[in-house]
C-alpha positions, 0 to 999 in steps of 0.5 A, spaced: 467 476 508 465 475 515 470 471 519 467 466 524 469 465 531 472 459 530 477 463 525 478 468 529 480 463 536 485 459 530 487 466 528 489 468 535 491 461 537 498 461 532 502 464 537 502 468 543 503 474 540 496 473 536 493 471 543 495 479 546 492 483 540 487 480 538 490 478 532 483 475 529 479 481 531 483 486 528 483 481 521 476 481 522 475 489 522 481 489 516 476 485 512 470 490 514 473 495 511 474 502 515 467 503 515 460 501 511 460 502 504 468 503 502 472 498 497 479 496 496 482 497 490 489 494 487 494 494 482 500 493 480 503 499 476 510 501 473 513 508 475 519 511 473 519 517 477 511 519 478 505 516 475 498 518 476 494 511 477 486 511 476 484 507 482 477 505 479 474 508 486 469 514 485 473 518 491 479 514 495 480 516 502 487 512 504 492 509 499 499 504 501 505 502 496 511 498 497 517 497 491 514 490 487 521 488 486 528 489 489 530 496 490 537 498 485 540 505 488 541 507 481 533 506 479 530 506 485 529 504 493 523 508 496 516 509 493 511 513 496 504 514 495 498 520 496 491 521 494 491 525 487 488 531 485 483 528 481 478 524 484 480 516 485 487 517 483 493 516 487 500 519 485 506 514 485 513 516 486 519 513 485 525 516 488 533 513 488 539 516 492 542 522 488 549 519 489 553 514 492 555 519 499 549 523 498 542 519 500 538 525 498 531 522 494 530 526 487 526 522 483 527 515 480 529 514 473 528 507 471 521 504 471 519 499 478 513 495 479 509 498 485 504 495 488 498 498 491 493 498 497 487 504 495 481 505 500 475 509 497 468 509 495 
């Protein structure tokens, strides 16, 4: 998909803020790819603690996650993400608090939806 100059000056046209960076420039490049012939995979996995996610890529080269649902700190507030060890894999990992007065992330116990971005060949 290829963004039209048009789409790109309605893009940077929505506010101000837009116009300054180049928001329809950067949206373009986002759609591209970072570079010619990678793809984007996503999904949508439940992890209690970690899991290890076949992506469907070949190789992946970068990878993002957020929490699918609201975060609940006896199960689960945070989510990394990070390349795997096998080939087009990623590893997911859940962490909550380990207790009330002590913020330190030990692993998550209950299952949480994540959500993820990987970027791979």
């Amino acid at each position: 998909m290829t963004l039209t100059d048009t789409q790109k000056q309605r893009v940077n046209s929505m506010c101000p803020i837009a116009q300054e960076c180049g928001i329809g420039d950067i949206l373009q490049a986002v759609v591209e790819g970072a570079a010619s012939g990678y793809k984007v995979a996503r999904g949508e996995s439940s992890v209690s603690g970690t899991a290890d996610v076949d992506t469907g890529l070949s190789t992946v080269v970068a990878v993002v996650a957020s929490l699918g649902e609201d975060p609940v700190v006896g199960e689960g507030m945070w989510v990394t993400a990070a390349i795997g060890a096998t080939a087009g894999h990623i590893d997911l990992k859940v962490w909550k608090p380990t207790a009330n007065n002590d913020c330190t992330p030990v692993a998550g116990s209950a299952a949480k939806e994540v959500d993820w971005i990987a970027i791979g060949t």
